[in-house]
Structure formats: C-alpha cells, structure tokens
C-alpha angles and dihedrals in degrees: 000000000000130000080002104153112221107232131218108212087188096058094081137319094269080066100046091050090055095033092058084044102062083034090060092031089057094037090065101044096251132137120224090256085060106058083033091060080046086049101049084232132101126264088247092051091056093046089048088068102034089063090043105248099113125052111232121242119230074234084066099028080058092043097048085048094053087049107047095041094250107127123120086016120121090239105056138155086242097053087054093047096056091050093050092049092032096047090130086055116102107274112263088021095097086049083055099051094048086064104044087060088063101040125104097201120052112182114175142175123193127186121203094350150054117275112249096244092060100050124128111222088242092051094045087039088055093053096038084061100047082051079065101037082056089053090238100121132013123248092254088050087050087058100038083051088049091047091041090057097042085062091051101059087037087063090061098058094084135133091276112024120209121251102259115203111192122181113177127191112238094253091076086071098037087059109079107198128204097348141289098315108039088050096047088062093044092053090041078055096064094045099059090047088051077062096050104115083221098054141076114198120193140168120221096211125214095243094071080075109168089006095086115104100210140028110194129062120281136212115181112174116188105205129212094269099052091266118141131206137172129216127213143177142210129174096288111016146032119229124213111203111191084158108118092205093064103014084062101060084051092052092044097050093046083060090055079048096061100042091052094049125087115272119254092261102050088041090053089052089050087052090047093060097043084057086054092050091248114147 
C-alpha cells in the first residue's frame, strides 16, 4: 500500500485509539471512505485519527462504536476516548463513569464532602483550585476535573433517569466550602435533588455513633440487567468490583446505612437550618 504509515499502538493512547481503528476498519475489507460514509465523517478525516494526527471526538469514538458493532461492550470506542481525554483522572474512574451513564440504580455514601454528582460547578470548581494551591494537580488537570463532572451529571439527564440513593455523613454538611455564597448554592443544590421524583436523600447524623456499618465511601451502580458493581478508591487507583460474593456484603450494609440515617424529610430540614445559619 503506498505512502501507508506504519503505527505504533504502544507509543500513547491517542496511538492505540487510531491503531485498533484501522485494525477494525482493515479487518472488515473496507476502505477509509467507507467507515468514514458509516461514520457520517470523510475518509480524511478518518485517516487523520488513525495516524494519529488528529484526537478523536466522543462524537467519533461513538460512531466508531455504532459501526463497528462495539457498543455496550466492555471494550468500547467511548471508554478509550475518556481515558485518552481523561488521562489526569485517577486510573479505573473514567471505567466507572461509563458505567454510571447506563445504570438504573445509583446508591451512593460520601464522608466530609458533596458527591460528585451533586456538585455545583462553583463548589467542584473551589476544591479543584485548592487541589492546585496544594500542588497536587496543574491548572489544566483542575478544568479538565470541573468539565469532567459537568458531563457526568449531563448523562443523567436522560429520558428515564436512574434512582439515585444518596446518604451523606454529617460531616458533608459540617464542612463549608469556598464561602457564603458559594455554600448556600450548594446546599440549595441538595435541596432541589431531595425534590427529584427519581431520587432519596438522607443524612447519616453523628449521633448513630457505632452504629454505622461502614466507614469508607460507597458507589453501588445497578445496571440495566440487574448486575450490580462497586467502585472504590484508594490514593492512586480506582477499583471496579463486578464480583456477587463481595459486591453483596457492600450492598447489604448500605441498606443498614440507610435505615440508620435520618429520613428525607427530616435530612432536608437538617440542610434548611444549616441555610439559615442555625446550628
């Protein structure tokens, strides 16, 4: 084949995208303006990626997926992309997110400050800079954290919106983060996604003492089979469990969680003082 440039998938992630495109692409006899014409995209355009000298889109990486047959695989063109793009994220968390798009159930536990998910883009975007202040991530890394987010909760605006279960320990809520007004959203926040038709809210007070069955932060995603995983994190890497025989104690014990924690109604009314400076 003339002017073809050879690729080297091990060189970065970038590589490896365009290398397992033209791999596919060849693979199935078809010529670049023909994926491209799949794709809705030119035949330049495709070549441009698979050599590397252009960064896929998650428009492409999706496109790719719905060509080539890949989607709701665990090996699919949108799950490269986001750790190409995501590369400063903490290894395994972009694998989670993909996921937390698709499930139906979101059961989460959070321990000193906001779940993600509940962010609002001021709050992420205070603790994203003292990550900076600290020297722990660049500037660039800190954006790419606060856009990375936004997409998140955008995916789960969707036609039918997963339950979402939140308990928080009471030290979410004792931990005021980048002054008045940015807290009082945040904890406006809260209150308008304790009135979502699709979500459950609770605070897990200090006064249930020992009587909290678990002490570190817990993501629980129900996927659209049934399944169930848990995500956790340690200093350096985030860690996807599909496995029953230890996915099943977490859910369990996030069950004794909730019914130790405060009802919504009597969480809301926890957050509401708080708004009105009440202790």
């Amino acid at each position: 084949m003339v002017n073809r440039k050879e690729l080297n998938p091990e060189s970065s992630p970038q590589a490896a995208f365009g290398a397992r495109v033209r791999s596919m692409r060849e693979a199935r006899g078809w010529r670049q303006e023909d994926l491209g014409e799949l794709m809705e995209y030119s035949g330049v355009h495709v070549s441009a990626v698979e050599v590397g000298r252009k960064m896929p889109t998650l428009r492409f990486a999706c496109r790719a997926d719905a060509a080539f047959g890949t989607a709701g695989t665990a090996d699919t063109f949108e799950r490269q992309w986001r750790e190409i793009r995501h590369g400063s994220l903490l290894e395994g968390f972009p694998e989670y997110v993909g996921h937390e798009g698709r499930a139906v159930e979101i059961r989460l536990y959070e321990i000193g400050i906001i779940p993600g998910l509940l962010q609002t883009p001021q709050y992420a975007r205070v603790l994203a800079d003292s990550a900076v202040q600290r020297g722990a991530i660049t500037p660039e890394q800190a954006a790419e954290r606060v856009s990375f987010l936004g997409e998140r909760q955008a995916a789960l605006q969707r036609s039918r919106p997963p339950m979402v279960f939140l308990v928080m320990d009471e030290s979410c809520l004792r931990r005021p983060v980048g002054g008045s007004e940015v807290w009082d959203a945040q904890l406006e926040r809260l209150v308008e996604f304790a009135a979502q038709p699709n979500t459950v809210l609770q605070v897990a007070p200090f006064d249930i003492g020992e009587r909290r069955p678990v002490n570190l932060p817990i993501n629980l995603l129900t996927l659209p089979d049934r399944s169930v995983m848990c995500y956790a994190e340690s200093q350096t890497q985030g860690h996807l469990d599909r496995e029953t025989t230890s996915v099943l104690p977490v859910l369990t014990a996030y069950h004794q969680l909730q019914a130790e924690a405060l009802s919504q109604a009597a969480s809301v009314a926890m957050i509401n003082l708080l708004r009105k400076g009440t202790p």
